[in-house]
DSSP file (Angstrom, degrees, kcal/mol; ACC not computed):
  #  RESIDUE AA STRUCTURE BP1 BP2  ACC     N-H-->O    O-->H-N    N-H-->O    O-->H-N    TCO  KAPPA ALPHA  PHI   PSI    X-CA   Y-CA   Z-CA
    1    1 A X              0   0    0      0, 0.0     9,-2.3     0, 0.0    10,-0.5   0.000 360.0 360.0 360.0 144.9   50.4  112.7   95.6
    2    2 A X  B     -A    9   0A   0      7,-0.3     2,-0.6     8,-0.1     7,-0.2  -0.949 360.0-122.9-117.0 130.2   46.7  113.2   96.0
    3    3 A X     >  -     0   0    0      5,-2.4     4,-3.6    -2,-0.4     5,-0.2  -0.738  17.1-135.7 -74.7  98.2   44.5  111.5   98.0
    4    4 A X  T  4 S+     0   0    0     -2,-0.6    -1,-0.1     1,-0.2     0, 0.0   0.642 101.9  27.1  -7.3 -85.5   41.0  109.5   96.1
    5    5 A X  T  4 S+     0   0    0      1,-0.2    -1,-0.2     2,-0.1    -3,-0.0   0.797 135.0  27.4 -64.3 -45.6   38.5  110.4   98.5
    6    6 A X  T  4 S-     0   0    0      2,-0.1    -1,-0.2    -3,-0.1    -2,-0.2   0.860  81.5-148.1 -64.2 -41.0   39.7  114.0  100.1
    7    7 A X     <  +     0   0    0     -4,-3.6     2,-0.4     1,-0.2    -3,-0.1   0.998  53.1 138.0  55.5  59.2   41.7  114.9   97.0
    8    8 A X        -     0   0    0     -5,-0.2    -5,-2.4     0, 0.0     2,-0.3  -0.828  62.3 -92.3-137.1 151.2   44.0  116.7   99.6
    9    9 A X  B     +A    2   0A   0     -2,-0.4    -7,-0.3    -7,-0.2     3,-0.1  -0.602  48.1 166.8 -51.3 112.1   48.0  116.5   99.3
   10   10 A X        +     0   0    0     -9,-2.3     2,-0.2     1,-0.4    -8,-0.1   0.606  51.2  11.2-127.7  -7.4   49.5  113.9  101.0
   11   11 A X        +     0   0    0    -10,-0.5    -1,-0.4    21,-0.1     2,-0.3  -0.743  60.1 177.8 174.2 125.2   52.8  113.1  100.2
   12   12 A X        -     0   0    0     -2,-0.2    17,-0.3    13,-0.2     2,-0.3  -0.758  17.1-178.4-139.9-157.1   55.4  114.8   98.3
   13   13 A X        -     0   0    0     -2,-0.3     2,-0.4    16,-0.0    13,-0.1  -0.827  13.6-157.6-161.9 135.4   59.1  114.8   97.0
   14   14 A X        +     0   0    0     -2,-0.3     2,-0.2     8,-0.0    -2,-0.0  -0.915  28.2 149.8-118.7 147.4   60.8  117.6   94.7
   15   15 A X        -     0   0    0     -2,-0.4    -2,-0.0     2,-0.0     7,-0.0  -0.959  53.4-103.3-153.9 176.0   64.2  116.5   92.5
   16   16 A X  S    S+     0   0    0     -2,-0.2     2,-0.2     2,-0.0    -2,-0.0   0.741  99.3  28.9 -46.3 -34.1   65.7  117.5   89.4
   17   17 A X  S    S-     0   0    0      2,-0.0     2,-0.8     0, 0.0     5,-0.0  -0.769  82.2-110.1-136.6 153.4   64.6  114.9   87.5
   18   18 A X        +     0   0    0     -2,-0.2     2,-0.2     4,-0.1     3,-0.1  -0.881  55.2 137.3 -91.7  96.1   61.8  112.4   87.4
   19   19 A X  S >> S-     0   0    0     -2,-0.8     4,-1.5     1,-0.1     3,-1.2  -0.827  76.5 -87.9-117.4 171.3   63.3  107.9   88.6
   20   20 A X  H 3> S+     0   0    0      1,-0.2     4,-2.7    -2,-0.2     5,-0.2   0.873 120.5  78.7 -46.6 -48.3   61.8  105.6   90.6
   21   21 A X  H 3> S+     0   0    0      2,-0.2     4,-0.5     1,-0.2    -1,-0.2   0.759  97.8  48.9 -31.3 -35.4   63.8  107.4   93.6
   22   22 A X  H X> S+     0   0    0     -3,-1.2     3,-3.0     2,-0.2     4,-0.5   0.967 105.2  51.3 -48.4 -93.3   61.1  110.0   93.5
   23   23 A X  H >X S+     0   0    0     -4,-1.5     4,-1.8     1,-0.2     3,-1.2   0.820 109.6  49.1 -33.4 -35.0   58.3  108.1   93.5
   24   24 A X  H 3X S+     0   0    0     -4,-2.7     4,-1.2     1,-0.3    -1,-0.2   0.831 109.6  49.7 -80.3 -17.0   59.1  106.1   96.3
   25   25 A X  H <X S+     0   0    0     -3,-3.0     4,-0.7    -4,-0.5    -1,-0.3   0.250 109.2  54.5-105.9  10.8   60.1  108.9   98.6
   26   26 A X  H <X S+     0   0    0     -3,-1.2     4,-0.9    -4,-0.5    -2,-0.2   0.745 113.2  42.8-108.3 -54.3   56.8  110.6   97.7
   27   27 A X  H  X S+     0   0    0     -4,-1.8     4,-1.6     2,-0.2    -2,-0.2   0.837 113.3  53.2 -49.1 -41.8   54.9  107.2   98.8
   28   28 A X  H  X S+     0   0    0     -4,-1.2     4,-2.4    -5,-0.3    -1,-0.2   0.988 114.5  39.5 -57.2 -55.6   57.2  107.0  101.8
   29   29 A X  H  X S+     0   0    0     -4,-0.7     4,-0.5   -17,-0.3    -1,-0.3   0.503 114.7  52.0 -83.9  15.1   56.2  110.6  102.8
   30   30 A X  H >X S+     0   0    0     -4,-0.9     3,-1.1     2,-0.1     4,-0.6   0.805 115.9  43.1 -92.1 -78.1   52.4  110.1  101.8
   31   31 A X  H >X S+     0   0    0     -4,-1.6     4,-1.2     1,-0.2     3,-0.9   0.517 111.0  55.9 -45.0 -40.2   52.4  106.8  104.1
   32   32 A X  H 3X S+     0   0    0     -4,-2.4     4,-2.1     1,-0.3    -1,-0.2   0.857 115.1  43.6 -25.5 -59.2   54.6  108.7  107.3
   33   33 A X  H << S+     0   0    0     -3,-1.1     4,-0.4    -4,-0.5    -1,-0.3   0.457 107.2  51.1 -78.2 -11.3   52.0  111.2  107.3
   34   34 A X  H <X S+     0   0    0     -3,-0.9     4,-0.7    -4,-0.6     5,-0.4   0.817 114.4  46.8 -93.8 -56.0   49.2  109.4  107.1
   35   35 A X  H  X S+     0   0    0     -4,-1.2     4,-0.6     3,-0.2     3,-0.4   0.734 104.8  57.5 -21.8 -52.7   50.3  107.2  110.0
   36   36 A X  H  < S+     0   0    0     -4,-2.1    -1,-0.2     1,-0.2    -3,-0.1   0.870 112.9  42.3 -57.8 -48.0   51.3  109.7  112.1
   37   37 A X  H  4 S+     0   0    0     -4,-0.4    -2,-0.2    -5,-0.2    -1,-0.2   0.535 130.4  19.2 -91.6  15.9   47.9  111.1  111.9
   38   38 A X  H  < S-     0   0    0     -4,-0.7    -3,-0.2    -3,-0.4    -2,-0.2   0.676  94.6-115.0-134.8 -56.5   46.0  108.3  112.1
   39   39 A X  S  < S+     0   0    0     -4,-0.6     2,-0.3     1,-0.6    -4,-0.2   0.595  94.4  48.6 115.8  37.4   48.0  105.2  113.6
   40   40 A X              0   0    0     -6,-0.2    -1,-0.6    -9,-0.1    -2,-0.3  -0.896 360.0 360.0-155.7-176.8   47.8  103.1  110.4
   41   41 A X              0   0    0     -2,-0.3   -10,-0.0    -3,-0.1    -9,-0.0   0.237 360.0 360.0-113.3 360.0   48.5  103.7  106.7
């Protein structure tokens, strides 16, 4: 996932395959990491 304004990496997820599992765990890790560094999402 890429970020608008920075266009910096922000979350990602690797599988075999492309489902909805994916996506979410790519959202998950975009939002964890953005939190972490920031104190909100």
């Amino acid at each position: 996932m890429l970020g608008l304004i920075l266009r910096q990496v922000i979350g990602w997820a690797m599988r075999d395959h492309a489902d909805t599992d994916l996506v979410l765990q790519a959202l998950l890790s975009a939002a964890w990491r953005r939190q972490t560094r920031t104190g909100r999402v």
